[in-house]
N, C-alpha and C positions, 0 to 999 in steps of 0.2 A: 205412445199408444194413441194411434187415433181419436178423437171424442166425439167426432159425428160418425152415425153410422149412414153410409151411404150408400145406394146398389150400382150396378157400373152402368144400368140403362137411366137409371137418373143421374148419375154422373154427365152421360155422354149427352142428356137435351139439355142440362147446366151450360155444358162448353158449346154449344148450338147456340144456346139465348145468352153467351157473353161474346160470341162472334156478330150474332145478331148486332146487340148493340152496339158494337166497334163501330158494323157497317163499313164503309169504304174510307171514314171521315180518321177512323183511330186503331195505331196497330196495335192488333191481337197479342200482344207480349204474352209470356207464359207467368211473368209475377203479378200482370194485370190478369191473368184467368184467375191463379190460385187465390188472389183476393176476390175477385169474383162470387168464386167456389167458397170462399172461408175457411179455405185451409191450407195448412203450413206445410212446407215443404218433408219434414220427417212424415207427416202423416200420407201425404203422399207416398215416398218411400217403403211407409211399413202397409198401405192397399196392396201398392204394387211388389211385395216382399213373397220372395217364396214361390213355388210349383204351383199351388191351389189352380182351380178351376177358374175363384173371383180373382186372383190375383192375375192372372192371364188376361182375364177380361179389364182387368183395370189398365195394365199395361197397354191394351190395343186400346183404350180409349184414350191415353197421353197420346199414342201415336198417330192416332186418326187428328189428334188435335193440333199436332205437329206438321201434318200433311196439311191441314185445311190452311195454316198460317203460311207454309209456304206456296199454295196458290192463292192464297190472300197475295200474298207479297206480288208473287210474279204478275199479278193480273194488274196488280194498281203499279207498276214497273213497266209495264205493256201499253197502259195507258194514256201512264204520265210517264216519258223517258226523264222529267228532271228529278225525280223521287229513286229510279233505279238504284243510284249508287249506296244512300243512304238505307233503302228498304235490305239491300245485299249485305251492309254491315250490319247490321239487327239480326239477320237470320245467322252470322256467322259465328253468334254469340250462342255457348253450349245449348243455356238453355232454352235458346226461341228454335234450336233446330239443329246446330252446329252445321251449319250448308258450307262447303267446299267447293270454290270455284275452278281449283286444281286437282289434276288425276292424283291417286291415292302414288305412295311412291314407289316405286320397282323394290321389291322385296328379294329380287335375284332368284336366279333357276337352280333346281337341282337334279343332274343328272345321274342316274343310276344305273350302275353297268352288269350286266347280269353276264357270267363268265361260261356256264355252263354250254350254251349252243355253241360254245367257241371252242369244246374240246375241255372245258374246265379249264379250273388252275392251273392243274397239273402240267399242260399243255405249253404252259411256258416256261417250265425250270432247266 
């Protein structure tokens, strides 16, 4: 059960003013926000748990948090090309973003023949 009660528009200038701080100087991690925030990963979980209205808004503020660390990352990688390599493996870690440098994999096609314009089944016994 959560113990703080939080709304997600103060949630979201929380995660504002621990980016703030980071600055350019320290990466944004997601266990350095939730310490931040003061809170634990279930409690997170059970915000963003469930259809609700808050729970929606809570999930689109992890993800805007998400988004802002990887243009944090890419910018200070733009930068400074000797940071790249290391800023790339941080984000490829689930929880700073799970970023994928490789296409998703070929899941294979599936063709479907539809028999009828052909005369039907029938048409070939």
């Amino acid at each position: 059960m959560a113990t703080k009660k939080i709304t997600p528009e103060t949630l979201k200038k929380k995660v504002d003013e621990y980016f703030d701080e980071c600055g350019s100087a320290v990466f944004p991690d997601y266990a350095g926000m939730l310490l931040s925030l003061g809170l634990f990963e279930d409690e997170v979980a059970e915000l963003c748990d469930g259809d609700s209205e808050a729970a929606v808004k809570y999930r689109r503020v992890f993800d805007y948090a998400k988004l802002k660390r990887k243009s944090w990352a890419v910018r200070e990688a733009a930068n400074d090309s000797k940071k790249g390599a290391t800023l790339f493996n941080l984000l490829k870690q689930e929880e700073n973003g799970g970023y994928t440098s490789a296409s998703a994999p070929n899941k294979g096609s599936t063709l479907r023949v539809i028999w009828d314009s052909a005369g039907g089944a029938d048409a070939f016994k």
